[in-house]
C-alpha positions in Angstrom: -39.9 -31.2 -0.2 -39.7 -30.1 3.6 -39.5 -26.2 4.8 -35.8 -26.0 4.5 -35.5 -27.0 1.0 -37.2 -23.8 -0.3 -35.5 -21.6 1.6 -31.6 -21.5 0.2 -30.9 -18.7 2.4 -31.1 -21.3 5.1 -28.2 -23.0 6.5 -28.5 -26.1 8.2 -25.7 -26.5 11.3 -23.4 -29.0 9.4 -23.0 -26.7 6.3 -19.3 -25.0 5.9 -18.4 -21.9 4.7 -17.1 -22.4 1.5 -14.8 -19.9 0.1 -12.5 -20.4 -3.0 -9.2 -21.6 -2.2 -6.6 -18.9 -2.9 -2.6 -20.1 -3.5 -1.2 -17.6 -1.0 2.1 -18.6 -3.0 1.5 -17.4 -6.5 -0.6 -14.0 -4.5 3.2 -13.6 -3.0 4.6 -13.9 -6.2 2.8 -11.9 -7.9 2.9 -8.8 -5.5 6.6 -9.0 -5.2 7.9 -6.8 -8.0 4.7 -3.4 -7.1 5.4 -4.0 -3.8 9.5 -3.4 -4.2 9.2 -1.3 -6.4 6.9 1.0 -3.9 8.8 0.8 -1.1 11.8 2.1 -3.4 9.7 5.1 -4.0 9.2 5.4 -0.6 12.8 5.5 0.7 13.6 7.9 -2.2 11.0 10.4 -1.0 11.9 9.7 2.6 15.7 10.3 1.8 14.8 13.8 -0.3 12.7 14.8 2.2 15.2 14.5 5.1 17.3 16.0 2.8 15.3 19.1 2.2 14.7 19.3 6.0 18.3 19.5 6.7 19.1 21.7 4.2 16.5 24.5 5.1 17.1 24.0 9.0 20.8 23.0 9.1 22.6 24.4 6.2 20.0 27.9 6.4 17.6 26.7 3.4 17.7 27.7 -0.3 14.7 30.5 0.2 11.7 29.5 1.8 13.9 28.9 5.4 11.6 27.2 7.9 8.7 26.7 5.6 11.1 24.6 3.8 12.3 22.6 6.4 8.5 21.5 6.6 7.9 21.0 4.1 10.7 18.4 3.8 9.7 16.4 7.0 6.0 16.1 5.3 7.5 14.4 2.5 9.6 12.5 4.5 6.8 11.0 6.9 4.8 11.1 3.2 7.3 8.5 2.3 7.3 6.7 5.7 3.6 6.1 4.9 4.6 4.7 1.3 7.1 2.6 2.1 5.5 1.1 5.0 2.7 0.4 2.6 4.6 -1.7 0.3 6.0 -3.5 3.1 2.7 -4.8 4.2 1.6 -5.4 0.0 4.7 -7.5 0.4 4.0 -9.0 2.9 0.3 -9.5 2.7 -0.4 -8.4 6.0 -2.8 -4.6 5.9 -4.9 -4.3 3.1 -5.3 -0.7 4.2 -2.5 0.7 4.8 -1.0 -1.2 1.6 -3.9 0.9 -0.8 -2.9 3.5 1.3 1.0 3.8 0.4 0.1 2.8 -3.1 -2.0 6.3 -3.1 0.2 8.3 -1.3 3.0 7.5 -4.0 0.6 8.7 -6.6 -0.4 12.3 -4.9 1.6 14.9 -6.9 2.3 17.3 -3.9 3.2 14.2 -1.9 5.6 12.8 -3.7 7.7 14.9 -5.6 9.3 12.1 -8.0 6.0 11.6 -9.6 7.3 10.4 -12.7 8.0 7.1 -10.6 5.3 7.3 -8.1 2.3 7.4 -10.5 2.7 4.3 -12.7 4.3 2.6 -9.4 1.3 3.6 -7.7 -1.0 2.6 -10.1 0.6 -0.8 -10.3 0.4 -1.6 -6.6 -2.7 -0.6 -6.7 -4.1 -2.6 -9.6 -2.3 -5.7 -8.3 -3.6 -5.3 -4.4 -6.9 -4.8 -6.0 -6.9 -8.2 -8.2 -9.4 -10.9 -6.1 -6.5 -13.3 -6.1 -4.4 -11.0 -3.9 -7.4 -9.6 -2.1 -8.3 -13.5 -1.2 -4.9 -14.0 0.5 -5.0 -10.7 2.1 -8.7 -12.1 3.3 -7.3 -15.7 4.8 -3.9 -13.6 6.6 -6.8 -12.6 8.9 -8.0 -16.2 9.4 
């Protein structure tokens, strides 16, 4: 038994890096119907929030006038952010900003139609979390 042999942390030079292979395919799949479904939340907050910007700076507002009007834009660039974030869980591409639109869809304040951006959010989440999906999000960068 030489040196080497006892010491597994050791590499020698023709050694590979073996990770397990991850079907990119069925990851695609399988993200598909979160990642819609997220970016669906994310135009409907985008298109309420413009909405409630034009309202309060356009039309005069309901009551809250200018405060309003910011209020809209946040939740409009709120679901920017969410929507851009399923794009990339779509398409595999920014593990970030994919966790990041799945949370944003989730924040109550954030995203006024929280009766579809909580489970939606939870869901994109849970499935950009699984290590088959986190694997292919791993090998986009490779």
């Amino acid at each position: 038994m030489d040196g080497d042999e006892a010491k597994p942390w050791k590499r020698s030079r023709d050694d590979t890096d073996e990770r397990p292979l991850v079907d990119r395919a069925a990851a695609l799949r399988r993200v598909k119907p979160p990642a819609i479904a997220l970016m669906l939340v994310g135009l409907i907050n985008s298109g309420l929030g413009v909405f409630i910007a034009v309202m309060a700076f356009v039309v005069g507002g309901m009551n809250l006038g200018g405060a309003e009007g910011v209020i809209g834009l946040f939740h409009a660039l709120a679901g920017l952010v969410t929507f851009a974030g399923g794009l990339n869980l779509l398409r595999l591409d920014a593990y970030g900003l994919a966790r990041t639109g799945s949370i944003t869809a989730m924040v109550p304040c954030v995203s006024p139609r929280l009766i579809l951006g909580l489970p939606i959010g939870v869901w994109a989440l849970v499935t950009a979390g699984s290590p088959d999906v986190r694997g292919a999000f791993r090998d986009r960068k490779a």
